[in-house]
C-alpha positions as a printed Julia matrix, in Angstrom:
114×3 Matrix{Float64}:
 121.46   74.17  196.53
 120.66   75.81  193.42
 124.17   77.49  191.79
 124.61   80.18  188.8
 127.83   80.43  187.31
 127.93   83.34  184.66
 130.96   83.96  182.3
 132.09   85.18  179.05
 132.05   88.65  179.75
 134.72   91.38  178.93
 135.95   94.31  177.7
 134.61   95.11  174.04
 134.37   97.38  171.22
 131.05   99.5   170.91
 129.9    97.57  167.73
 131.25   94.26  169.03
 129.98   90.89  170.37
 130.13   88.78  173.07
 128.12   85.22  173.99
 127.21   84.93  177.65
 127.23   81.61  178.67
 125.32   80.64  182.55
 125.34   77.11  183.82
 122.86   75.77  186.17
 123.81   73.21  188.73
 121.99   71.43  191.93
 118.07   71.72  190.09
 116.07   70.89  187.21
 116.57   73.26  184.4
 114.05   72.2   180.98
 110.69   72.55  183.45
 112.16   76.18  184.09
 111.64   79.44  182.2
 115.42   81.57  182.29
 116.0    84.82  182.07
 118.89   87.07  181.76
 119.21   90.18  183.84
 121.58   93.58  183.95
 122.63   96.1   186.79
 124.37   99.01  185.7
 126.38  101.18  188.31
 124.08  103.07  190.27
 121.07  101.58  188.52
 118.49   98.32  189.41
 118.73   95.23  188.25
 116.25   94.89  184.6
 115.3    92.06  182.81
 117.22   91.88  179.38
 115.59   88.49  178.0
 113.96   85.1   178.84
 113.21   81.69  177.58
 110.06   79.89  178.13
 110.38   76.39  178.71
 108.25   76.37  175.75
 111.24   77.85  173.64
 109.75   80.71  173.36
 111.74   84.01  173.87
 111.43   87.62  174.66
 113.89   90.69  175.32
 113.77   94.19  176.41
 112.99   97.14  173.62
 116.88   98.43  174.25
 117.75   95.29  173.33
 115.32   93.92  170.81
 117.24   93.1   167.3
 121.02   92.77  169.06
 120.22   89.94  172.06
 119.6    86.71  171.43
 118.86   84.35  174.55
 119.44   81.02  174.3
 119.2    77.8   176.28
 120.78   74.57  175.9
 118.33   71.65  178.52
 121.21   68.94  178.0
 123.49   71.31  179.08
 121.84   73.23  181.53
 123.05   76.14  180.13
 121.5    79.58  178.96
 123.01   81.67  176.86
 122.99   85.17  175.42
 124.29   86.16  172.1
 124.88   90.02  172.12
 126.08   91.75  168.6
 125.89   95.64  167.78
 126.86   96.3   171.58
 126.93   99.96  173.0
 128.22  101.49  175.74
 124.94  101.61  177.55
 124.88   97.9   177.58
 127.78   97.77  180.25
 126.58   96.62  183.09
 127.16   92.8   185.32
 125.03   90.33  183.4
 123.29   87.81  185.51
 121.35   84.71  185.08
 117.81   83.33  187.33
 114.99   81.26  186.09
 111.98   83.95  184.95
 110.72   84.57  188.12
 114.41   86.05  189.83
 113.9    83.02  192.54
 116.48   80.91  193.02
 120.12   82.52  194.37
 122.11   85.19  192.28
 125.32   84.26  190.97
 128.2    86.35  190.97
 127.38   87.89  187.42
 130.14   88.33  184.28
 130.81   91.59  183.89
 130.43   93.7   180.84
 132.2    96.56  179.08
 131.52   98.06  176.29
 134.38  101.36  175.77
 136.29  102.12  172.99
């Protein structure tokens, strides 16, 4: 059984940073493209970024020069690097392979309030 466990999340500055960190256990992770995902209150779940297998990487326009994904195949662990952050960015941060298909995890949950 595949298992996501999400942490490094908090309560932060507008401005600040925070580095999400998401291990993968029970599966293969390299063959896999990640992804990070958000869900605001009240709002869906959206994409944020994602890591090919490849390497290569991608991220949402509200995002794009502030996230950095990540991913370390030794470890098993993806990772997102978020600097600049604003309050819109709060939200529980969650981490699936590309396609959203294995099980969610319980998220980390950002805040970003002065």
């Amino acid at each position: 059984q595949v298992q996501l466990v999400e942490s490094g999340g908090g309560l932060v500055q507008p401005g600040g940073s925070l580095r999400l960190s998401c291990a993968v256990s029970g599966s293969i992770f390299s063959i896999y493209g990640m992804a990070w995902y958000r869900q605001a209150p009240g709002k869906e779940r959206e994409l944020v970024a994602l890591i090919r297998e490849s390497g290569y990487t991608t991220c949402a326009d509200s995002v794009k020069g502030r996230f950095t994904i990540s991913r370390d195949n030794a470890k098993k662990t993806v990772y997102l690097e978020m600097n600049s952050l604003k309050p819109e960015d709060t939200a529980v941060y969650y981490c699936n392979r590309d396609s959203a298909s294995w099980p969610w995890g319980q998220g980390t949950q950002v805040i970003v309030s002065s």
